[in-house]
FIKE-462411 format. One record per residue (C-alpha): y, z, x. Coordinates in steps of 0.1 Angstrom, whole numbers, padded with zeros to 4 digits, always signed. Each point is the difference from the previous one (the first is absolute). Layout:
REM FIKE-462411
YZX;...
***
This chain:
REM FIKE-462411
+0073-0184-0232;-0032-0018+0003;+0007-0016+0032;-0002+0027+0029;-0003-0015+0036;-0033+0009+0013;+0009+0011+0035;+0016+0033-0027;-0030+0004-0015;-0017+0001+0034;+0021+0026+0020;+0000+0018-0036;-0042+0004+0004;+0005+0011+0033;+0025+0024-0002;-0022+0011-0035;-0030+0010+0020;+0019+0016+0033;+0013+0022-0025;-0027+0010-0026;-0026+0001+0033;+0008+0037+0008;+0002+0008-0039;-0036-0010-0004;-0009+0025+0029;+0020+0028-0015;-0018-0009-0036;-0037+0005+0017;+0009+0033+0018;+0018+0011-0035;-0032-0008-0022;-0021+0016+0023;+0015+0030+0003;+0005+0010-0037;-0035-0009+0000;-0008+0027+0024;+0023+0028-0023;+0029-0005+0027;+0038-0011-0008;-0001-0025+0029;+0030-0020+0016;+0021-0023-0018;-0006-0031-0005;+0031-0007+0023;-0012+0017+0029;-0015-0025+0017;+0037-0015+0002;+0010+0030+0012;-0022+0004+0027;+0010-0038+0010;+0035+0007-0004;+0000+0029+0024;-0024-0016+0026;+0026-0033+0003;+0024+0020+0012;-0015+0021+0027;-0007-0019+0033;-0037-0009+0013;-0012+0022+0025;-0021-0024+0026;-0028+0009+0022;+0009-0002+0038;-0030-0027+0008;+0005-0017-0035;+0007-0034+0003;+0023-0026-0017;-0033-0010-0023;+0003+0040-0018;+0038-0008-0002;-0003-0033-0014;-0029+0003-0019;+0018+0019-0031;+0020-0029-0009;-0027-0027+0002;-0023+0025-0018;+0027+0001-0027;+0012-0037+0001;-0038-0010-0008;-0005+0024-0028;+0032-0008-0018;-0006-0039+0005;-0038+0001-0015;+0015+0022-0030;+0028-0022-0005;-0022-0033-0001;-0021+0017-0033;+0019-0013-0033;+0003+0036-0020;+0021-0008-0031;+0008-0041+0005;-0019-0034+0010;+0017-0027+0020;+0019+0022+0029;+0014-0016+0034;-0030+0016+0017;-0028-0014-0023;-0012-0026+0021;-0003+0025+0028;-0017+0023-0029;-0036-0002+0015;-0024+0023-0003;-0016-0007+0038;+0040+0000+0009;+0001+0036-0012;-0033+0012+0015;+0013-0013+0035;+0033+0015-0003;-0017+0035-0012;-0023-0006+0032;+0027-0003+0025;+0018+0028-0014;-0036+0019+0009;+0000-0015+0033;+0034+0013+0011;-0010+0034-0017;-0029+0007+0018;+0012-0012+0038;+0032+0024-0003;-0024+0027-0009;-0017-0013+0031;+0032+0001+0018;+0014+0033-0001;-0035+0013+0019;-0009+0030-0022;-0039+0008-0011;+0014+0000-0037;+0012-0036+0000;-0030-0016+0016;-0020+0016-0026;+0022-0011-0025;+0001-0034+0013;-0037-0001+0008;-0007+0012-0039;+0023-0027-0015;-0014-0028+0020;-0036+0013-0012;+0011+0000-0035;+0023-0035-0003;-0030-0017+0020;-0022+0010-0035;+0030-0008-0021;+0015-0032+0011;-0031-0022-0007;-0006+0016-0039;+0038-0005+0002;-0007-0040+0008;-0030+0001-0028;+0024+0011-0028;+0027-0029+0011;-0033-0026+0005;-0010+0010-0042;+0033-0004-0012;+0004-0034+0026;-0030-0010-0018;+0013+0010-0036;+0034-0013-0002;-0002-0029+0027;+0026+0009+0024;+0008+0034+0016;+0035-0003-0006;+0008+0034-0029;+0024-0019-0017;-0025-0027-0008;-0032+0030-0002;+0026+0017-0023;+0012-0031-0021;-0040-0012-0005;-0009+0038-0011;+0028-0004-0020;-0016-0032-0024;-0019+0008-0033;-0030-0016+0017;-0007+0025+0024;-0024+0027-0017;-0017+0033+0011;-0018-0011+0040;-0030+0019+0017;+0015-0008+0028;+0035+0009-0006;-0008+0038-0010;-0025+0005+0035;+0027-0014+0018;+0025+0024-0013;-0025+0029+0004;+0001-0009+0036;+0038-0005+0003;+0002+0036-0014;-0025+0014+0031;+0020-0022+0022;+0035+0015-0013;-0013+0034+0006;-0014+0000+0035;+0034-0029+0012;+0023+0028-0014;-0024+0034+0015;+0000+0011-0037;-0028+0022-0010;-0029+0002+0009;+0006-0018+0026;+0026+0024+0017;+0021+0026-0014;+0037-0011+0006;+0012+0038-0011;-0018+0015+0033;+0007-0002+0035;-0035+0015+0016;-0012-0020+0031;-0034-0005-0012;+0009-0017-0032;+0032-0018+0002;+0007-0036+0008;+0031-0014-0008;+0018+0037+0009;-0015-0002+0031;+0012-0038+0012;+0037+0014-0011;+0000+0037+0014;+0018-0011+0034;+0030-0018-0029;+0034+0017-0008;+0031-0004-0015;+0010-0038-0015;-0036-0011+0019;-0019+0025-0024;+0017-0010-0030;-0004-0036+0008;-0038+0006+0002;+0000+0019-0028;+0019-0023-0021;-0024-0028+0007;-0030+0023-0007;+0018+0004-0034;+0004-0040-0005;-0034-0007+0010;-0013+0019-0031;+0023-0014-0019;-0010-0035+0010;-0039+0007-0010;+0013+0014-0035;+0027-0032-0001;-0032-0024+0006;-0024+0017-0024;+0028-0003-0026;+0008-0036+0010;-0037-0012-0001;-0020+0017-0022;+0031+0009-0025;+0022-0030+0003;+0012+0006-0036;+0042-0003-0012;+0011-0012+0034;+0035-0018-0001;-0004-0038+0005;+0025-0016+0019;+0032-0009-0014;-0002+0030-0027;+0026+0017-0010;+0008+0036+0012;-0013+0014-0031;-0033-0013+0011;+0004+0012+0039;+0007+0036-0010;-0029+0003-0024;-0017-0016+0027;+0006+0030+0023;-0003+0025-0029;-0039-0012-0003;-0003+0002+0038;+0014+0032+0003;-0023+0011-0031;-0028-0014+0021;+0010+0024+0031;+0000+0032-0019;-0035-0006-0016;-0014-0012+0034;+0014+0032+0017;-0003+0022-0026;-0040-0012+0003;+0000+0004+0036;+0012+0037-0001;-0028+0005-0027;-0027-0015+0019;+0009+0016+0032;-0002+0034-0015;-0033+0001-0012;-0015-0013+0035;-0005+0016+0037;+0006-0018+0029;-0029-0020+0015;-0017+0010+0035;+0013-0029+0023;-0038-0016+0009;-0001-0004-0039;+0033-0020-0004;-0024-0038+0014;-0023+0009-0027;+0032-0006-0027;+0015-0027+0013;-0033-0012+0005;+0000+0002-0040;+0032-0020-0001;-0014-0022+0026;-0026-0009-0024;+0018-0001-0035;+0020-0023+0021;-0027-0020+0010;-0018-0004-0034;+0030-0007-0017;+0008-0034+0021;-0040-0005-0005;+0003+0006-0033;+0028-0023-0007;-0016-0032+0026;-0026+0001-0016;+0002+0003-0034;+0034-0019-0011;+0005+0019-0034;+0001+0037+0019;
***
């Protein structure tokens, strides 16, 4: 029972977080809506909602290219791959060497790339200011993005997580300086990558205010619910690598038995409940940010970025 082939365990963490990726957006919409005074959906809508949109056929612009028809499935293809690559409940997967954290960052980046030129593609005002507003913001959050991997580079000696994760993982590894600004900035970061608030208001669709409803408004049918699939597994990715780096605790070594795996995914899944039960709190007791502010906070994430790789070159013990 001890011996389970890794390329199992593998498609097992990948299937895991295709399925539990809409669950964590119907959990934040839940919590936020009893904390308004309002029954809310289910927790199951969000499957729903996909459900229903893969069956019904995409309707396609006349001038739309094959980029806005092709740019669903790459869009997806990258998400799933980056989330896939983060170790949630078990060390020592298939994909481990691949695990890196500047891998993941360029995989996250093409997915944006391919985002913003279909929103480009279909010709409409609302997806080249979409487009235009997620270029401004990933341009501000890409390099604090490269800070945070450059401290924990510079912490654990390699950028690989399984080896960040199996070094924060030793006894001699205490409380860092360095370690908590980097998380402070990975948290801005994970905000403004997944147009959380208050950053943008994912439950509105007004022109002056969205920005990822507006690169997808031209999307229908199995395109939409690609899109918003991905959207769902790039939050889950952010929570996945907070849990992974700054939590690494009870994950299954490899070659454990499958008592170990499942209590693995039991902590993991205990992880995404606090982490979007926190994000539904946090949300509701803030307004969304005029659009000229949102440089100054990632210019705030730029900078805990920046000290904590400062921090932790110059100083050895931080």
């Amino acid at each position: 029972m001890a011996l389970i082939h890794p390329s199992l365990i593998q498609a097992a963490q990948m299937l895991l977080v295709l399925l539990l990726a809409p669950g964590l957006t119907g959990l934040v919409r839940k919590v936020k809506a009893r904390l308004l005074g309002r029954q809310g959906p289910s927790i199951l809508q969000p499957y729903r909602e996909l459900f229903r949109l893969f069956r019904k056929n995409p309707v396609l612009a006349d001038n739309a290219s094959w980029l806005f028809r092709v740019s669903p499935y790459l869009i997806f293809a990258f998400t799933w791959l980056a989330t896939a690559l983060v170790p949630t409940f078990c060390l020592g997967l298939p994909f481990g060497p691949w695990a890196d954290l500047i891998a993941i960052t360029a995989l996250i980046g093409s997915a944006r790339f391919f985002l913003a030129l279909s929103a480009l593609d279909a010709g409409t005002s609302f997806g080249g200011i979409g487009a235009s507003r997620e270029v401004m913001i990933a341009s501000l959050a890409e390099p604090a993005m490269l800070l945070v991997v450059f401290t924990l580079a510079l912490v654990a000696g390699s950028t690989e997580l399984s080896a960040i994760t199996a070094y924060l993982l030793s006894p001699s590894v205490g409380l860092r300086v360095s370690m908590a600004l980097a998380l402070a900035s990975l948290l801005l970061i994970a905000l403004a990558e997944n147009s959380r608030l208050p950053i943008d208001n994912p439950a509105t669709h007004l022109e002056l205010t969205m920005v990822h409803e507006a690169m997808v408004l031209e999307y229908s049918g199995r395109h939409l619910a690609l899109l918003e699939l991905a959207a769902s597994l790039k939050l889950l990715l952010y929570f996945s690598l907070i849990g992974t780096i700054f939590l690494p605790w009870r994950l299954a070594a490899p070659g454990s038995s499958i008592l170990s795996y499942l209590f693995g995914s039991f902590l993991y899944l205990s992880k995404l409940v606090v982490a979007g039960t926190t994000l539904g709190v946090f949300e509701i007791t803030l307004a969304k940010m005029r659009l000229f502010r949102v440089p100054d906070f990632l210019g705030a994430a730029l900078m805990l970025g920046l000290l904590a790789t400062l921090l932790r070159f110059v100083s050895g013990s931080l």
